[in-house]
Structure formats: C-alpha cells, structure tokens
C-alpha positions in Angstrom: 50.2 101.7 99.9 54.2 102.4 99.6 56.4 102.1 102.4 59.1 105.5 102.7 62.8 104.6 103.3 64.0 107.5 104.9 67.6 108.0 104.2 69.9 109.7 106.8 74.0 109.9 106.8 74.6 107.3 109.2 71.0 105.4 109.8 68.2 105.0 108.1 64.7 103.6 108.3 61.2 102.1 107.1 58.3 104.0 107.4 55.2 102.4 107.0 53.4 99.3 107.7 55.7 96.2 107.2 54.5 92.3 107.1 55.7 90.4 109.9 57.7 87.7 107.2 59.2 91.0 105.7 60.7 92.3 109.4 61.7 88.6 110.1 63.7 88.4 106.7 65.0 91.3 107.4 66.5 91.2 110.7 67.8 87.8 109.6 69.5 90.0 106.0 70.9 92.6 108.5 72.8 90.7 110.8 75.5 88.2 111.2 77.0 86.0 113.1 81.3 86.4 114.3 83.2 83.0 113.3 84.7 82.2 117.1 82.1 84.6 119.1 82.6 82.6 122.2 86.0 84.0 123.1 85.7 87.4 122.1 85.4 89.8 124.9 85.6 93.8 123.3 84.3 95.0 119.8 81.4 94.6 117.7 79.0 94.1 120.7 78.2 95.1 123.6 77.0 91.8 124.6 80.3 90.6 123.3 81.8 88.6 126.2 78.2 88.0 127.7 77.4 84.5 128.4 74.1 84.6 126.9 75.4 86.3 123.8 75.6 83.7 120.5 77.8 86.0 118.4 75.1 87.5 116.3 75.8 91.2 115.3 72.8 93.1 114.5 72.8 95.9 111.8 68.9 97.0 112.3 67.0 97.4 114.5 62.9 96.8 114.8 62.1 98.4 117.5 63.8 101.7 116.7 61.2 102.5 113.9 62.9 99.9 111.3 65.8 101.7 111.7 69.0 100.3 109.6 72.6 101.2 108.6 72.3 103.3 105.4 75.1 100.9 104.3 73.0 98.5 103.9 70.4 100.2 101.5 71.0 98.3 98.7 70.2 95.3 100.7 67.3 96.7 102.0 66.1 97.8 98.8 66.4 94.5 97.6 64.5 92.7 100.2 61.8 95.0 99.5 61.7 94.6 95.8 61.8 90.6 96.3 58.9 90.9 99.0 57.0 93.1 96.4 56.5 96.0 98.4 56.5 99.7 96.6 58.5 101.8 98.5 59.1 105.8 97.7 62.6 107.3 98.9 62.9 109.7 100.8 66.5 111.8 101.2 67.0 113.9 104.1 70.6 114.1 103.8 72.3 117.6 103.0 75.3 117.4 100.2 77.3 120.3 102.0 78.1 123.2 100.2 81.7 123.3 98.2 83.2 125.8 100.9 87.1 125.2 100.1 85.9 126.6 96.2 90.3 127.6 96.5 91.4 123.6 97.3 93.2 122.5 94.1 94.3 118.7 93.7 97.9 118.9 92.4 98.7 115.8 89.9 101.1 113.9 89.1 101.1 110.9 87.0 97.6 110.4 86.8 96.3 106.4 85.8 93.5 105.8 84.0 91.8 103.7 86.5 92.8 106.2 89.3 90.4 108.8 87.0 87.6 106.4 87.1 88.2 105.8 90.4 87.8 109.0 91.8 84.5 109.5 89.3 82.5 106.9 90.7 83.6 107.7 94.3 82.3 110.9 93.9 78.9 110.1 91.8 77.9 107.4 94.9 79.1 109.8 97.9 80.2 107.0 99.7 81.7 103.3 99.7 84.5 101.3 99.8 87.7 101.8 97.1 89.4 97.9 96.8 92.2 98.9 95.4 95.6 96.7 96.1 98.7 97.6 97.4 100.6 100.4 95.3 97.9 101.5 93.4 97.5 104.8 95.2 94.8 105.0 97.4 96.0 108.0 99.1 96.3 109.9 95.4 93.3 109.1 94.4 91.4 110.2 97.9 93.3 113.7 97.3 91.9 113.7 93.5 88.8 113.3 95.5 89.3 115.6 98.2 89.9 118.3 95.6 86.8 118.1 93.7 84.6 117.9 96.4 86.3 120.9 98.0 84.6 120.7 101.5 85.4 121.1 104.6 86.3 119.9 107.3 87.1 116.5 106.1 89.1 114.2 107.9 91.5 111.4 106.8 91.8 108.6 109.3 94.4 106.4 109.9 95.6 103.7 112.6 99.4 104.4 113.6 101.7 107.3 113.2 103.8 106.2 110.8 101.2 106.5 108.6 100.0 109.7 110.1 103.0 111.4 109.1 102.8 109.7 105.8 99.5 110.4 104.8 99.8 114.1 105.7 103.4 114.3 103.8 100.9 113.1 100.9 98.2 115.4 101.4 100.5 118.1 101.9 102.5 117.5 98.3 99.0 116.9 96.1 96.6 119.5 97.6 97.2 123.0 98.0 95.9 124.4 101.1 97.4 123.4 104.6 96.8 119.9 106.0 95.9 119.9 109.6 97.1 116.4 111.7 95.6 115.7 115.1 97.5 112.4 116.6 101.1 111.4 118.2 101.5 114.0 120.2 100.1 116.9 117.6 96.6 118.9 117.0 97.0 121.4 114.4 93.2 121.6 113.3 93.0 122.9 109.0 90.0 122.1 106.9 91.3 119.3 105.7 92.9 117.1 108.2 94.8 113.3 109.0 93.3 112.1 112.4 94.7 109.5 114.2 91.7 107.2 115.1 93.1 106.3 118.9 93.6 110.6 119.5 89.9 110.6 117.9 88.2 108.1 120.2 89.5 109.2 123.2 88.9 112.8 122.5 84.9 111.9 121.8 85.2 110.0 125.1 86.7 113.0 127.2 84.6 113.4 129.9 83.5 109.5 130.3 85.1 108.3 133.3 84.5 104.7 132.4 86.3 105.0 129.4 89.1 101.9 128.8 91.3 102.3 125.8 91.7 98.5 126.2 88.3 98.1 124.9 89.0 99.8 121.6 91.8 97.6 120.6 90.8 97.1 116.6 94.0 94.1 116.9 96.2 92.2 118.9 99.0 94.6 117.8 97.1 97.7 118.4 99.2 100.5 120.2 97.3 103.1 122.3 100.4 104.8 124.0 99.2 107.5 122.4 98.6 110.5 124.8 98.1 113.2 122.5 94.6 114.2 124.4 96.1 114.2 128.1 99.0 116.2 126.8 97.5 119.1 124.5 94.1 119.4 126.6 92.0 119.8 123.4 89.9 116.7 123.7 86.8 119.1 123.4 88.4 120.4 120.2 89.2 117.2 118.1 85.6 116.2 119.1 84.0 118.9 117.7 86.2 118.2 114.6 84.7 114.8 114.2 81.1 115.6 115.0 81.1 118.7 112.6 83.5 116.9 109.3 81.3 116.9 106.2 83.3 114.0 104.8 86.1 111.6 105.7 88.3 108.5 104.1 89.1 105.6 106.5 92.1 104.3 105.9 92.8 100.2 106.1 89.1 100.1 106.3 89.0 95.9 107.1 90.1 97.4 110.3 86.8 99.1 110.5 84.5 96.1 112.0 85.9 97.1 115.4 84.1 99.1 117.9 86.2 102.0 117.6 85.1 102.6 114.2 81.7 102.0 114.8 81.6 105.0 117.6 84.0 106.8 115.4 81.7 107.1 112.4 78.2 106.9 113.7 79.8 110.3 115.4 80.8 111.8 112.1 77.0 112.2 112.0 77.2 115.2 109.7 79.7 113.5 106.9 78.1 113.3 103.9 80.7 111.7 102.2 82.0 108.6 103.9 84.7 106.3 102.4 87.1 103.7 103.1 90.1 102.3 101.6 91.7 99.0 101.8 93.1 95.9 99.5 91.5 93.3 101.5 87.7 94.9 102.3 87.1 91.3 104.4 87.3 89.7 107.6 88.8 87.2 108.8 85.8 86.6 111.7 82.6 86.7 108.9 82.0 90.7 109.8 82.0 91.8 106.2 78.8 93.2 106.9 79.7 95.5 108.8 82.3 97.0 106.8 79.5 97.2 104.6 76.9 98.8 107.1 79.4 101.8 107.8 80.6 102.6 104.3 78.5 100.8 101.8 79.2 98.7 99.0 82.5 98.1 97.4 83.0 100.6 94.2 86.1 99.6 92.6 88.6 96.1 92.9 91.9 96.9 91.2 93.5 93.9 92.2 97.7 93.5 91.9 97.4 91.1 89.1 96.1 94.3 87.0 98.7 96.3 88.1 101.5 94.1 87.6 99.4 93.5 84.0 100.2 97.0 83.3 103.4 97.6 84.7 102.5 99.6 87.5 103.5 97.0 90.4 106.3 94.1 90.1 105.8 90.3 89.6 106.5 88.7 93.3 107.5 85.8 93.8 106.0 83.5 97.0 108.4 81.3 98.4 106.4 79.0 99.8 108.9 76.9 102.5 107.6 73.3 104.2 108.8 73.6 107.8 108.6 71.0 110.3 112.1 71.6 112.4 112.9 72.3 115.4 109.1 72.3 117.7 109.2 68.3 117.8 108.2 67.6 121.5 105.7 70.3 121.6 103.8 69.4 118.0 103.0 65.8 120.1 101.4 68.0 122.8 99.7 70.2 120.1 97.5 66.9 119.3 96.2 67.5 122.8 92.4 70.1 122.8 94.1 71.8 125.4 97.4 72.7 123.8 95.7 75.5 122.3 97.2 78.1 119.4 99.4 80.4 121.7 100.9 77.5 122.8 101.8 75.9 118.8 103.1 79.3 118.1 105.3 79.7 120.6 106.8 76.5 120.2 106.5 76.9 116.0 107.2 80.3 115.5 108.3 82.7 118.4 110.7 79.9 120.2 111.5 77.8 117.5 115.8 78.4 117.2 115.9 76.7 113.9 113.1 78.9 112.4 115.0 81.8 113.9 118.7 80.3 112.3 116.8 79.6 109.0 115.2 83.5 108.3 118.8 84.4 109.1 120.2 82.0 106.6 118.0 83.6 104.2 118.5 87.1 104.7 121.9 86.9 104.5 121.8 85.2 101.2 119.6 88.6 100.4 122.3 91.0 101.5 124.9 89.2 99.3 122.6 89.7 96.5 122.1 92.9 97.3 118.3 92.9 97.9 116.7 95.2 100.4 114.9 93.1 102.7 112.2 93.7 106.0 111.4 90.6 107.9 108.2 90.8 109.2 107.2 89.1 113.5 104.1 89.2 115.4 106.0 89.4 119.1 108.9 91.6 120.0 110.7 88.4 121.5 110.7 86.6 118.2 112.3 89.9 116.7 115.0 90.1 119.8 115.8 86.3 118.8 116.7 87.5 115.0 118.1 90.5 115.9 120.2 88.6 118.3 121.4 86.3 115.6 122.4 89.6 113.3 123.7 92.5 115.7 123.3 96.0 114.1 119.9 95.0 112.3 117.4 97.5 113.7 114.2 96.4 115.0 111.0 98.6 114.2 108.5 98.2 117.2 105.5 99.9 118.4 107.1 100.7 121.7 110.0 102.9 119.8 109.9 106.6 119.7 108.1 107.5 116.7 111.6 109.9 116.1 113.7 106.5 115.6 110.9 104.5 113.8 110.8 107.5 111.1 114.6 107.3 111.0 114.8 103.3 110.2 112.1 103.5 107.9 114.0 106.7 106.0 117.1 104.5 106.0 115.2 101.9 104.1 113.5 104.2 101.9 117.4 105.7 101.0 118.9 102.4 100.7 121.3 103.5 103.9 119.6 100.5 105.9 119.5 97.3 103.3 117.5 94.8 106.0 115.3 95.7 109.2 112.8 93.6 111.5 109.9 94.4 112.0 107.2 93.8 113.9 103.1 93.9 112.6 102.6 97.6 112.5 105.0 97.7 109.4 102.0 95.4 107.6 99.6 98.2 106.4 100.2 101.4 104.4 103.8 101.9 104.8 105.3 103.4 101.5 108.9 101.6 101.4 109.1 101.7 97.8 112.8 100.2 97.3 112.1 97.3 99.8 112.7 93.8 97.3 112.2 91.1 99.6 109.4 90.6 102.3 110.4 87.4 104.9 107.2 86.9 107.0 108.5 84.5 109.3 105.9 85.3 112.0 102.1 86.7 112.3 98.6 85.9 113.6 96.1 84.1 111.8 94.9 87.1 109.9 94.6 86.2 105.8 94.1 89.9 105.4 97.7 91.1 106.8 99.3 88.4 104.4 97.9 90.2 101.4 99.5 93.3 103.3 102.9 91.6 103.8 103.2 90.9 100.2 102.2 93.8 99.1 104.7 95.9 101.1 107.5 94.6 98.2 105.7 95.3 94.9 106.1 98.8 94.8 108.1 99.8 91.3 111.4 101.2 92.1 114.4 102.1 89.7 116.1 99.3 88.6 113.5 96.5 91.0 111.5 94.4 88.0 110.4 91.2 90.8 109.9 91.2 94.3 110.6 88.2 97.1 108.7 87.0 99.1 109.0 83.9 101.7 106.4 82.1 103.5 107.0 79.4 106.4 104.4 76.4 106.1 104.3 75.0 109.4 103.4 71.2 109.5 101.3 71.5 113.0 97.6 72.2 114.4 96.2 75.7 113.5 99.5 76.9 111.3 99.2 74.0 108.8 95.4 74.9 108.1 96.3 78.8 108.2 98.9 77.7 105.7 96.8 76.2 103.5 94.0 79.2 103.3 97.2 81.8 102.7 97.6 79.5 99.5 94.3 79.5 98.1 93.9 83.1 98.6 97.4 84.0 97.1 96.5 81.9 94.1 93.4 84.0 93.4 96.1 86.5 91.8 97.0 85.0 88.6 100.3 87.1 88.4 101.8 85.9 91.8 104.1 82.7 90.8 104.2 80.7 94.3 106.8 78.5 94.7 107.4 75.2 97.2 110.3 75.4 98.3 112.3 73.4 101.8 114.5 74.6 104.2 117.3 72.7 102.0 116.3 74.2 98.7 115.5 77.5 99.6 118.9 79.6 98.6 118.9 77.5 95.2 115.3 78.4 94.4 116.1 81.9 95.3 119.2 82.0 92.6 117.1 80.3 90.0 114.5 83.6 90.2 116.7 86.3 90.7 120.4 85.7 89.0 119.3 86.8 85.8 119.0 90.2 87.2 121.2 90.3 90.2 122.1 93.8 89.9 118.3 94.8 89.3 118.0 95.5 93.1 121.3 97.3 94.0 
C-alpha cells in the first residue's frame, strides 16, 4: 500500500505506515548538526545554549504525524524511492488567484539568463535564485513579481539602506505603487519591501517576553529600529505577513537564523516563496536549512559568467602576507586561552601598522583616481583609519539613515572618491562606480568575502577592472580563515589573485592598473 505525502506551504508530511529503518534514515536525512554548537546561545534552536543540547537541528519531526519542511521534499522523495516505498502526492496548497491582472513589469535591458531565470522561478513556485553580485537579482524578482501579478507580496530585506534601495527598484520596474514597512515607515500597497527587524517585532506585538537580542541573524545586526513603537501598527504589518501570497528574501544565507524561521513559517499563506543570494551557504554547516525554508537552489550564475560576457568587470585580489605590528600578542595567541577576539584585536582592530598600511594604500588609490570603500568589522578600527585621514566619512549602523543615504549618494556621484565602512555596506548595496574594495577588517564569515568583492564589479562608464586587497594575517584563526578565503576565491576562474607584501603592494597595484589609469576617473 502507498504512503500520501501531503504537501502544505510551509510543512508537510507522511501519511501512512512507515518502517522503523525508513523513520530512523529519515530523521537522520532531515537534520544537521551546527559546526561550533557549544557556544551558540540564540538562533536555530531552542535548545541552543542548553547544556544538554549537541548542536543537532532537526527539520522533521516524528511525532507530529511525519511532519517535514516542504523544503525538503525532494529529499524526502528520494529517501522514499531508495527505501522502495510507493508513495501518491497529495497537494493541498492553493496557487492564489492573479488579483493585480493591472501589475506590469517595466524592462529595461533584459539578459538572456535573467529570462530563464525568471521562467524556472515561476514553473517551481519556490527556491533559491544563486545568482552573484551584479547580476540583478532585484530585476529579475520584479520580472517575477509581474507575471505572477498577486498580491500581497512582500520583499524582505535586512537594513535600510537596502530598504530604500529595493523599493527605489521596485518603484522604477513595476507599475503600481510599492508599499515599504521599515525604518521608521508603514505605507502598506500590494506589493511591498519589509524590513525583516519591523516584521518580527510586529508578529511578536503583544509577547511580553519578546528580546530583539535573540533575533540577531549576525554579530553586526542593528535592531535600533523602532518603527513598531513609533507608528503603533504592529497589528497591521502582522496581518501583512500572515495574509502575503508570495515573498522574495533577500540575502537569503542570512536566512538559517531564527528570525527567518518565525518570519516564514508565519507567511503561512505564501505560495510562492523565494530567496536570493550569491553565497546560498553557511559558514556553521546549516545549508539545510536554507534549504528547508525555500527549497532547492534553481539557478547559479556565478561572476566568472558574468565577467565571461561582459556584464561584470575582471577584479583583481590582492592578496597581502601581513605579519607586522601584533608581535607580543601572536606569542600569547599560541596560548588555548588567547582565544579569537583576542588575535583580532591585537591583528586587526589595534594593530597601528595595519591601520598605517590600508592608509598607505588608499591614498595611492586617490592619486590614481580610483573610487575606493574600505571595508571594518568594529567602529574603533574605522575611528583608527578615519583618524589617520580626516574628512573620510565613516558609514556605521549607528548613523542616521539621512546621512548614510547622503555618503553613499556621494559615492554613487563620484562627489565622495573614498569612504569607510563598516559590515553593513557588505550585502546588496548598489555602488556601481566604486573601483576598489580594501577589506582590511571582518569576521570569519567566507560568505561576506564573496560579498566584499563583489561590491566593486559592478560595470560603470569608463571602469574595465576592479581592486581588490586582502590582509593575510600570519596568526591562529586569521591565517586558517585566510587560507579558506583563497580556495573559495579560486573557485572563480575569472578572479586573478595576486600575492602581494606590505613592501610590494603600490608596485603590484601600478603593474594592473597603469595601462588604464584614466579608466576610473
């Protein structure tokens, strides 16, 4: 006799009689376990931070009726094909009626790939796009958007730089209004950019245990926003999110956290579910759960394509052996207990020649004329630079969003040629003159590196390479972080990495760009 997977929006689940060797390999397919579970407190579990907890993640769940993550189908599918069991599928999802029939996607320049894109998006009704920096995520979801003309659907995003960006998007290639709920705003259209922080809080309006702190999707996650205290409409946005038929998720690798988890298994009624992101992997092993929430990845159009077909420019990786400057505290870092804040600090964020070096550089940058943003992880390692070149502005969370807009407008004009900035400039940001990326500080994330160098590749008039400099750090934790940002950066074939040392850095820098000096002016 068959078994009937029931399939739902956000869960689905087994019915039937199921051998106990299937439900073991099963709950061992549908779960993993986090790479360092032992000091992670918030997230992914609530048993994270438990002291009987051993890091495993479970995606279904046996006692619920076989219930599962209708990410995973394919996987379950699988498993029941391998065990030889006949199964019979049942659908009880509702494709929601086309009720925006008016909503017309307005192109531009439209790729091939973007086409094909879009197509088999819309054939699987849900899944991850891979698609790499400057390939245009954002106008290929409003291709999207506009043929699936329903409503409400929701667009979220993670800060509000790229709240305002994504709805200036929307806005120009889709021609109805574009609501935005987040930073301070809740203008409520049928399709809309959310700001995931406004979101969560406003589904947790009435729960007086609720801690932001516990929703933190990274270490440079900003939750100052207040938009729900402020507007009183916390009722409102939640209704939004509980009633949208579909939504996009934007920087999806984001998406393992907690927040998202709540986020989307509320968005009970979206039929079509998708996220975006260049780098759909973690970091801490929880692919699967980017999986579980969106499904598989459709597409992978990787920069080295791009730059293949002239959409993106070649970048070159500076790739800079340091070892200066943190001498007496890389003899402590041999010590267990000298543990990675600690090598950071004394590599990175207090290390004075580091500091006088990334100066050294970008001013060899201005005189070339490049437009540059140097990339920290903490604001005191940004004060240091910024100390060492007055009148550079520095582009931190804690900045009204007002003046953040204005620097990044500056850069996009060319009236600012170098900023600082600090992590939340890693994702999304659409800075399209920008010729040289210095990342002379971050966490241990492989995934925001992809970001960093992406945030140069953009074409521009005029820009046919891009920069980009790396510090290799010759201590404990930053040496082996080092070595995986190689091995990952090699994996595109079109990004030329070069070594370079603190000593050779300006001359390696002339041999790339002085045949076209003037390219980035």
């Amino acid at each position: 006799m068959a078994v009937t997977v029931v399939v739902g929006n956000v869960f689905s689940r087994i019915m039937g009689e199921l051998t106990d060797a299937f439900r073991f390999r099963m709950v061992t397919e549908l779960s993993y376990k986090l790479k360092d579970a032992m000091f992670i407190v918030d997230n992914l579990s609530d048993k994270a931070g438990s002291p009987d907890w051993d890091g495993t993640v479970k995606l279904c769940w046996l006692d619920k009726g076989n219930l599962f993550y209708t990410g995973m189908m394919s996987d379950v599918l699988a498993l029941l094909r391998e065990a030889g069991i006949q199964y019979v599928i049942r659908d009880d999802r509702v494709c929601p009626s086309a009720n925006l029939p008016e909503l017309r996607f307005k192109p531009k320049e439209i790729r091939d790939y973007q086409t094909v894109t879009v197509d088999v998006a819309k054939r699987a009704t849900r899944g991850i796009l891979q698609a790499a920096t400057g390939s245009g995520k954002t106008l290929m979801v409003c291709q999207l958007v506009g043929e699936i003309k329903t409503a409400p659907f929701l667009f979220f995003v993670m800060s509000c730089d790229l709240l305002r960006q994504a709805h200036e998007e929307l806005s120009s290639r889709l021609n109805v209004p574009i609501g935005m709920v987040g930073d301070g705003v809740v203008d409520i259209q049928g399709i809309n950019v959310v700001m995931v922080q406004t979101a969560i809080q406003a589904l947790n309006w009435k729960n007086s245990a609720f801690n932001a702190s516990d929703y933190r999707y990274d270490d440079e996650d900003n939750w100052s926003d207040t938009t729900v205290q402020r507007t009183s409409k916390g009722e409102e946005i939640a209704d939004l999110v509980r009633s949208a038929r579909g939504f996009y998720y934007d920087e999806t690798h984001h998406a393992a956290c907690r927040t998202a988890q709540e986020l989307l298994e509320a968005s009970k009624n979206a039929y079509w579910r998708y996220g975006g992101s260049a780098t759909p992997f973690r970091e801490d092993g929880a692919e699967k759960m980017l999986k579980a929430l969106f499904g598989r990845v459709l597409v992978n159009v990787t920069a080295s394509y791009l730059i293949q077909n002239d959409y993106l420019v070649k970048p070159y990786i500076f790739n800079v052996r340091f070892d200066e400057g943190a001498d007496e505290h890389l003899e402590k870092s041999q010590d267990k207990r000298f543990g990675f804040s600690q090598v950071y600090k004394a590599s990175v964020t207090g290390n004075a020649k580091l500091h006088d070096l990334t100066v050294k550089i970008v001013n060899h940058l201005e005189k070339l004329g490049v437009s540059t943003l140097v990339l920290v992880k903490h604001y005191d390692h940004g004060d240091q630079l910024v100390a060492r070149k007055p009148g550079v502005p520095f582009i931190k969370g804690t900045m009204p969003a007002k003046k953040r807009k204005g620097i990044l407008d500056g850069l996009r004009d060319g009236t600012i040629r170098t900023a600082v900035a600090t992590t939340l400039a890693d994702e999304g940001l659409d800075v399209r003159r920008l010729g040289a990326v210095v990342i002379a500080g971050g966490g241990r994330s492989i995934t925001r590196v992809y970001q960093r160098v992406g945030r140069a590749l953009r074409k521009f008039e005029g820009k046919d390479k891009a920069l980009v400099f790396l510090f290799q750090h010759q201590c404990k934790f930053l040496d082996e972080h080092a070595a995986r940002v190689k091995r990952i950066l090699k994996g595109e074939p079109e990004f030329s990495i070069i070594e370079s040392t603190p000593d050779s850095i300006i001359s390696a820098v002339d041999d790339v760009i002085r045949p076209s000096v003037d390219l980035f002016s």
